[in-house]
C-alpha positions in Angstrom: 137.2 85.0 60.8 139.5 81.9 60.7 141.1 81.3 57.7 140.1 77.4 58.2 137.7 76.2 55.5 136.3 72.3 56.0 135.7 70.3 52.9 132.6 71.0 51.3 132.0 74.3 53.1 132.6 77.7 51.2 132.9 81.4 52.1 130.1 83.3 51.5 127.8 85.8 52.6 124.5 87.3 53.3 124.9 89.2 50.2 125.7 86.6 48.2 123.3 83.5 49.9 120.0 85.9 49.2 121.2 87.1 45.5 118.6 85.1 44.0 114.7 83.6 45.3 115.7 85.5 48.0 114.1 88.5 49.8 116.4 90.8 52.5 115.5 94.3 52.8 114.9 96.2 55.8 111.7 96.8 57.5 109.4 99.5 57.1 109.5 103.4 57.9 106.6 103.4 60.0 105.6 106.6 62.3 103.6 107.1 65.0 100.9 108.2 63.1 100.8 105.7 60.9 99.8 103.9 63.8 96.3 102.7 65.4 95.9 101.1 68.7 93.4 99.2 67.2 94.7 97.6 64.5 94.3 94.2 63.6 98.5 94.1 62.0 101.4 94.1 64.8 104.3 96.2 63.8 107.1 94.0 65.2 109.9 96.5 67.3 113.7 96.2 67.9 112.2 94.9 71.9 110.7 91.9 70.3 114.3 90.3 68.4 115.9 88.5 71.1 119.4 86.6 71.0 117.9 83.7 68.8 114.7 84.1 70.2 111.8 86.3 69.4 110.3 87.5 72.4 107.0 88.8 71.6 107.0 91.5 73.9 105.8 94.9 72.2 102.0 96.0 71.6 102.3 98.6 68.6 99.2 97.6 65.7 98.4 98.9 61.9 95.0 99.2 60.2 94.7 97.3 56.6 94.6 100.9 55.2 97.7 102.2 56.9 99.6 98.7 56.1 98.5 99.1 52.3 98.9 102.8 51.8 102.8 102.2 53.2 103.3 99.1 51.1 104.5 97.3 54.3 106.5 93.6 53.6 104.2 91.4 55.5 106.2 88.8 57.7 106.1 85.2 57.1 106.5 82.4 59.5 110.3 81.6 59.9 111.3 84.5 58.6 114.9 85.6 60.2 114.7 89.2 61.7 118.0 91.1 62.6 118.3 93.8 64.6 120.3 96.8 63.2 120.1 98.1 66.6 121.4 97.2 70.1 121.0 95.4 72.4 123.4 93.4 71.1 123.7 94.9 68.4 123.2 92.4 65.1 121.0 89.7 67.2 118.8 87.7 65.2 115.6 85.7 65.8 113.3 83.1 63.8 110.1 85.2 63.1 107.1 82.3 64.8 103.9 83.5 64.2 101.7 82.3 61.5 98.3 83.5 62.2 98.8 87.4 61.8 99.8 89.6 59.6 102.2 91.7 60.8 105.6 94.2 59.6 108.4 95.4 61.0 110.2 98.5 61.9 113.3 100.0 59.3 116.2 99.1 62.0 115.4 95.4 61.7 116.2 93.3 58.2 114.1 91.1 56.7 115.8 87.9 55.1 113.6 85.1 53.2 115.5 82.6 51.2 115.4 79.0 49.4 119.5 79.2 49.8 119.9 78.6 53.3 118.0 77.1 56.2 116.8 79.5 58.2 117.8 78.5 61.6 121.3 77.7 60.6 121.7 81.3 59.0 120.1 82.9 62.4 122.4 81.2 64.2 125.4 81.4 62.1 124.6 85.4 62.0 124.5 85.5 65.8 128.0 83.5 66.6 130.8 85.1 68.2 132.7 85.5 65.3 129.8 86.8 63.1 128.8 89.0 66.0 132.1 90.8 66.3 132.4 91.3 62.8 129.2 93.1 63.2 130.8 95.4 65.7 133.4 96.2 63.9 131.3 97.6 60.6 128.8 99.3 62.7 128.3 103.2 63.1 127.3 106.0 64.8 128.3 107.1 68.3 125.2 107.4 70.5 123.4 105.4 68.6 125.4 102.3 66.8 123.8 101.0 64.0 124.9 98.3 61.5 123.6 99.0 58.1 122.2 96.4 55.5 124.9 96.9 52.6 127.7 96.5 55.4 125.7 93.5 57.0 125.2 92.0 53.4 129.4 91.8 52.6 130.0 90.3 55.9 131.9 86.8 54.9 130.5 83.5 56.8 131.6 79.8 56.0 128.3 77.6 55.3 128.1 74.0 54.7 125.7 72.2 51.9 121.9 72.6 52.6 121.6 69.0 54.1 124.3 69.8 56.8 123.1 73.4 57.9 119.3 71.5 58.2 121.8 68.5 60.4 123.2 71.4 62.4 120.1 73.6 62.3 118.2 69.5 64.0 120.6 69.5 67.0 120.7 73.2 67.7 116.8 73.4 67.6 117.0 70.5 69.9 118.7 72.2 72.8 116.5 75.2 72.4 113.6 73.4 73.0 115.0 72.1 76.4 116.0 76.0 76.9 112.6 77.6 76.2 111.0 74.7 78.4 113.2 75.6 81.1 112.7 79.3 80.9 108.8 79.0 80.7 109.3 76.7 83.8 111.1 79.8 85.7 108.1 81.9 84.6 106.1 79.8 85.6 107.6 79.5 89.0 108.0 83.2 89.4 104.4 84.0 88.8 104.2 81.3 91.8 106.4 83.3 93.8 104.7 86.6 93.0 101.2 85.3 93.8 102.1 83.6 96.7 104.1 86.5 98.2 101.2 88.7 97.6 99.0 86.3 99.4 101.5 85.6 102.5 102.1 89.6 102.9 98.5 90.4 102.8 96.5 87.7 104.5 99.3 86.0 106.4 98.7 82.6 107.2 96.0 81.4 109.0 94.3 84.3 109.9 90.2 85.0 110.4 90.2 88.4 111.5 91.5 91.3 109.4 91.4 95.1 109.6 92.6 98.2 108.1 95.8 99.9 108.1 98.3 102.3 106.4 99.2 99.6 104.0 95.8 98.2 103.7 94.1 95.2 105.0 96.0 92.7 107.0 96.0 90.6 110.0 94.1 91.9 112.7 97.7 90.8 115.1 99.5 92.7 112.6 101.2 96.0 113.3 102.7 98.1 111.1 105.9 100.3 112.0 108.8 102.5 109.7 111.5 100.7 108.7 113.5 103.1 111.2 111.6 101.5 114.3 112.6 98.0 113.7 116.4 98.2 112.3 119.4 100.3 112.6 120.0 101.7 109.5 123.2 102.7 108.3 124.6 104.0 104.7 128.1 102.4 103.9 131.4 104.7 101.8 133.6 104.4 99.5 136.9 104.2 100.5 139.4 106.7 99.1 140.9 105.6 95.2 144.2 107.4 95.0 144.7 104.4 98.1 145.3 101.3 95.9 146.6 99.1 98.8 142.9 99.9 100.5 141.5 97.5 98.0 142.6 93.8 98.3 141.6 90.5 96.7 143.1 88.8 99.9 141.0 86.1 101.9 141.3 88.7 105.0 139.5 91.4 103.2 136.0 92.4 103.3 133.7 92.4 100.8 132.7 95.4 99.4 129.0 95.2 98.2 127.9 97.7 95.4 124.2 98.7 94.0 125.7 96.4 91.1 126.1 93.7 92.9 122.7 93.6 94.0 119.7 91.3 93.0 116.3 90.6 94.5 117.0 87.6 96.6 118.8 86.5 99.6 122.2 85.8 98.6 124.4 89.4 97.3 128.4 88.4 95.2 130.7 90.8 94.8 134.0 90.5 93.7 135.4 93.6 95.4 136.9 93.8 98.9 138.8 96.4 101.2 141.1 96.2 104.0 140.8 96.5 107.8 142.9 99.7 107.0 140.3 101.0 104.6 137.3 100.4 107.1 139.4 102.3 109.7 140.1 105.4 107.7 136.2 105.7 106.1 133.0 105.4 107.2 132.3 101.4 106.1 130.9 99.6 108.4 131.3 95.6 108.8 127.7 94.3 108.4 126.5 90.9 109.6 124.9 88.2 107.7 121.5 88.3 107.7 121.6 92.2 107.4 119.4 93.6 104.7 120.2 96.4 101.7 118.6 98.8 99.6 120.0 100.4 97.0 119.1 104.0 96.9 120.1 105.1 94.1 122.6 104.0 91.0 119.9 104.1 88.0 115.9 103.4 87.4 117.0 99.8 87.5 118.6 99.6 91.0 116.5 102.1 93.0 115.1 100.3 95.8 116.8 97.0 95.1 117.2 94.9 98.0 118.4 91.5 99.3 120.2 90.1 102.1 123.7 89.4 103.2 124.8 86.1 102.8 128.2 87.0 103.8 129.9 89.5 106.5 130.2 92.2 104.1 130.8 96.1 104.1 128.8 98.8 101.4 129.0 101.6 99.5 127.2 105.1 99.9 124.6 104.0 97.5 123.2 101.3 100.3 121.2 101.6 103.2 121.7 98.3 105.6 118.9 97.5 107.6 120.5 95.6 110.6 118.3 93.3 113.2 117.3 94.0 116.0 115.1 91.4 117.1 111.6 92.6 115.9 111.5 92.0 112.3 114.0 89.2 110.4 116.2 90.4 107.4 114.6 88.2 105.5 110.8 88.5 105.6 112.0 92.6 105.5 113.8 91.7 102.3 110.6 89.8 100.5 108.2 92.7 101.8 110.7 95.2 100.0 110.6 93.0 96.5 106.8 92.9 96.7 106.3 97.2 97.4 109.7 97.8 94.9 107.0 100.0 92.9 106.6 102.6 96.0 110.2 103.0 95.4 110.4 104.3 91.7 107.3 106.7 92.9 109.1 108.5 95.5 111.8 108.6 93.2 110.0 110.4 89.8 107.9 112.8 92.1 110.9 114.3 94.5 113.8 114.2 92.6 115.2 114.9 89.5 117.9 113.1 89.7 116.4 109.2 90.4 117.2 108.4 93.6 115.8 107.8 97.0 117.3 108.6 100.8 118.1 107.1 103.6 115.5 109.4 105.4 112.8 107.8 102.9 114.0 104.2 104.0 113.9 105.4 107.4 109.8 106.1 106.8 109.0 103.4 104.3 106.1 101.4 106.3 106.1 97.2 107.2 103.8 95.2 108.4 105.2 93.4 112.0 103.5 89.5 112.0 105.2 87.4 115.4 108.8 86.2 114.2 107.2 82.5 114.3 104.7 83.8 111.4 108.0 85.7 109.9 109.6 82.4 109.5 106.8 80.5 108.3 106.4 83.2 105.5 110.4 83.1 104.7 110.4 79.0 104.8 107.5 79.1 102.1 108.6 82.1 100.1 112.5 80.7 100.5 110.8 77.3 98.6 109.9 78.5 95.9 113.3 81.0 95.3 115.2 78.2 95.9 113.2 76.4 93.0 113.7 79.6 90.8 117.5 79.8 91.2 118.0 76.3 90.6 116.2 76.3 87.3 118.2 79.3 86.4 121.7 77.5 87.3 120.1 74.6 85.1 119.1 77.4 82.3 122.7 78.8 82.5 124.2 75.1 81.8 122.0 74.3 78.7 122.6 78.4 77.3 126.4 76.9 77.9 126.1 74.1 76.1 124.2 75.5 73.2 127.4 77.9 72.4 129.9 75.2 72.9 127.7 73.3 70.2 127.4 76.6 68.3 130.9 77.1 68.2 132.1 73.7 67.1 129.3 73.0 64.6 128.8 76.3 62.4 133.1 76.4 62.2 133.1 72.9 61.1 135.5 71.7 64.1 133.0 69.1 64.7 131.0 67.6 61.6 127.4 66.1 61.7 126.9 63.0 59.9 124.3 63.7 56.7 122.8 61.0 56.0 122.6 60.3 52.3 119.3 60.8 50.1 117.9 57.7 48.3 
């Protein structure tokens, strides 16, 4: 913490803001079967604190007897929450709901006060400085924990009540342009998966349907394996103990990883390898437009896919799907995002390691419309990504700007004029 103290601002801490009309305590020790399904109390879980925003994600409910026989702390509205758990650990939210009684779980604190706004403290306790002082107190090895009593003699600077609520105004401020933005991405990606679902299924302008292997389509339709449409190839890694193999040089190729993978069209990586390093390994030099899949790399890459943006070269992890005139990378790469589900499948049931093969990319089933159909699908479906990513680069700028703001307002570096009470 920086020894810099502005005027009118002392050191402090948790500990010491909630010693008094305060309440900070942890959650309740609540077990499975003190649980019921149908409950009319949620039980609020370490997947519901976000970074400064609660996300309201979990589905875990009390009885009134089970709530009152365990003497659970009911939540109030604007509550803060911290999570004594990762991911990261030490995050904090505002608690928002008003209309139901609810607890929470023993790895999340509790703090109520009179002492301290609320948001300030949330957002003071999730700064960068705040949040590596967390680190450094925290314990355990496979599963890190910061305890109350540590998080309680943590030392943070505050200002008088009137300039945390002045700094609390212009943070809230950006957050509501944030949270607008992000439930515009939602709402664009429900779009997107409705739409896609539609286009895939019905195709567009079509009156006669009939049944296949993947279900009703297009009557003009066909539907082929993956295999009889592309040339599929697996990339390599080149050999380690080679350092000159890997280069950052404009010459070299891009080397994609199951890392550097996301569902969309355009794959970054910051990796490359030399025209030596092709030569002595199996890499091959793929062409834009060529489409991956990630076979395997954890339950969260398996049957990833997207499309080269760039001439590029892979790993072993990745199948590339290369044209060959029937079926366009990228109406390939959108039918792979919509059946990702089929991947994880064929992953849990064979293996027990998750992962799938080249030979079960070779078999996985596509629907054939005519390329002019293929394009008119990617056009519509390319619309609405488009729309998506630029909302997320406009998402990425405010989230910027909010820690900037963060950062100069809860050290003091830049004041906020307090106006003064009549």
């Amino acid at each position: 913490m920086s020894s810099f103290i502005p005027k009118s601002w002392t050191l402090t801490s948790i500990g010491e803001i909630t010693n008094s009309e305060s309440l900070f305590k942890d959650g309740d020790w609540v077990e499975s079967k003190d649980q019921d399904p149908s409950g009319n109390n949620r039980l609020i879980q370490l997947a519901d604190v976000g970074d400064g925003r609660f996300i309201n994600k979990s589905s875990r409910f009390m009885n009134d007897e089970q709530f009152t026989r365990l003497k659970c702390t009911e939540l109030k509205k604007g509550d803060v929450l911290v999570a004594r758990m990762p991911e990261p650990l030490g995050r904090a939210c505002i608690y928002p709901l008003n209309n139901t009684k609810a607890a929470t779980i023993v790895d999340i604190a509790i703090i109520r006060t009179k002492n301290a706004d609320h948001y300030w403290l949330m957002s003071a306790i999730n700064s960068s400085d705040f949040r590596y002082h967390i680190d450094l107190n925290a314990s355990g090895t496979t599963r890190t924990r910061i305890a109350r009593s540590a998080l309680s003699k943590l030392k943070l600077i505050a200002p008088p009540l009137p300039e945390q609520q002045k700094i609390a105004k212009i943070l809230t401020s950006v957050d509501e342009v944030i949270e607008k933005t992000q439930a515009q991405i939602d709402k664009l990606k429900d779009l997107k998966t409705g739409m896609m679902q539609e286009l895939l299924t019905n195709g567009i302008g079509h009156t006669e349907f009939k049944d296949s292997p993947v279900g009703r389509i297009p009557a003009e339709w066909e539907v082929k394996r993956l295999a009889e449409v592309f040339e599929l190839s697996s990339g390599s890694t080149p050999s380690r103990k080679e350092s000159h193999y890997f280069s950052t040089d404009i010459g070299a190729t891009p080397w994609v990883k199951t890392l550097d993978m996301h569902d969309g069209k355009i794959i970054v990586t910051d990796e490359k390898i030399t025209k030596e390093a092709i030569e002595n390994s199996s890499c091959k030099i793929l062409p834009i437009g060529t489409t991956i899949v990630a076979m395997y790399g954890g339950w969260n890459q398996i049957g990833r896919s997207g499309v080269l943006a760039i001439e590029a070269t892979t790993n072993q992890a990745i199948c590339a799907l290369k044209f060959t005139g029937e079926v366009l990378g990228e109406f390939a790469n959108y039918w792979l995002i919509s059946k990702r589900s089929i991947w994880k499948s064929v992953a849990a049931s064979s293996r027990k390691d998750p992962n799938i093969t080249k030979q079960d990319v070779s078999n996985f089933l596509i629907v054939i419309p005519s390329i002019i159909e293929q394009k008119e699908v990617v056009i519509k479906l390319d619309s609405l990504t488009n729309q998506v990513n630029n909302k997320k680069i406009l998402l990425s700028r405010y989230q910027s700007i909010k820690k900037a703001l963060m950062q100069d307002l809860l050290t003091g570096k830049v004041r906020v004029k307090v106006e003064p009470t009549s």
